[in-house]
C-alpha positions as CSV (number, residue, x, y, z in Angstrom):
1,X,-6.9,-16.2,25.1
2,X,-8.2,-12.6,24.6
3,X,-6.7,-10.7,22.1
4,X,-5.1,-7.2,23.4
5,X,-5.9,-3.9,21.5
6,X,-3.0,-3.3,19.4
7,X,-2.6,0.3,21.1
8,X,-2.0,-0.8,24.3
9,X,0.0,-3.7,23.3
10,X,2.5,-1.1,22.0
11,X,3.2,0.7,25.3
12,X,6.2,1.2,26.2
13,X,6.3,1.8,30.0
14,X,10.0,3.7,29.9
15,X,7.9,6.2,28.0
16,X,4.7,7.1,28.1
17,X,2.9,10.0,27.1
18,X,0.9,11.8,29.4
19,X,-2.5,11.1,28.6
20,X,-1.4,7.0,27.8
21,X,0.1,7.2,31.7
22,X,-3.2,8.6,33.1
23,X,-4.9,5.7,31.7
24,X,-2.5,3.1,32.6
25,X,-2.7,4.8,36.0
26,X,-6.1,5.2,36.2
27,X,-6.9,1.3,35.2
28,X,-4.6,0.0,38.1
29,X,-5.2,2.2,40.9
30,X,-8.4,2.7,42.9
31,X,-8.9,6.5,42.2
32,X,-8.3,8.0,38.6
33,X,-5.2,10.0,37.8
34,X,-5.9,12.7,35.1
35,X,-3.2,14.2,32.9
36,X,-3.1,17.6,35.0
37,X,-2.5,15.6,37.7
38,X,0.4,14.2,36.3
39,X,1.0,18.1,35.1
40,X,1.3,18.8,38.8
41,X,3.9,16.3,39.7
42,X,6.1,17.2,36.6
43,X,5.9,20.8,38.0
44,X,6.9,19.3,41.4
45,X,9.9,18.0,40.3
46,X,8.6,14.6,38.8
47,X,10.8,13.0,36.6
48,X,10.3,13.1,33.3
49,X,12.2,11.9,29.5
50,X,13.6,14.6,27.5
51,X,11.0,14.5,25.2
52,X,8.4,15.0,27.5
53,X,7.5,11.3,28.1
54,X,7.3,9.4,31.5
55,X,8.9,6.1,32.7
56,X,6.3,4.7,34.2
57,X,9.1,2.7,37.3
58,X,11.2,6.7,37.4
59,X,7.7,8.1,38.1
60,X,6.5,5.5,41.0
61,X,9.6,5.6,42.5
62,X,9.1,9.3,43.0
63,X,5.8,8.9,44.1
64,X,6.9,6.4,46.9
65,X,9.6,9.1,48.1
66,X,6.9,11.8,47.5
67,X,4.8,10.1,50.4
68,X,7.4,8.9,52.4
69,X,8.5,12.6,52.9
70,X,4.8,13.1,53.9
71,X,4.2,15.6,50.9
C-alpha cells in the first residue's frame, strides 16, 4: 500500500486554505487552478468559511451554478 504524505493526509476538505485548494484542484482537474483564480471567485461571490478557508463541496457546488447560469 503506498504510504500518503502526512500533509495531505491532514486535509480537511470543509476547509481548505487557498493555496492547499489550488492544489487539490489542480491534481484532479485537467487544467490548473491557481490561488488568484480562486481569488477571483471569492471576489465573485464564492463562498467561503469565516476564516478565510474553503469547503471544497460549498465551492463546487457554486461552480456548477456558476456554469449553469452561463457565467
Amino acid at each position: 500500500m503506498k504510504q500518503e504524505n502526512s500533509k495531505t493526509a491532514s486535509l480537511n476538505p470543509a476547509a481548505l486554505s487557498t493555496p492547499d485548494t489550488a492544489r487539490v484542484l489542480s491534481r484532479v482537474g485537467s487544467s490548473p487552478v491557481t490561488e488568484a483564480m480562486l481569488r477571483a471567485d471569492l471576489d465573485a461571490g464564492a463562498p467561503a468559511n469565516a476564516d478565510g478557508t474553503i469547503n471544497l463541496v460549498h465551492y463546487t457546488a457554486w461552480l456548477v451554478k456558476e456554469t449553469a447560469r452561463g457565467d
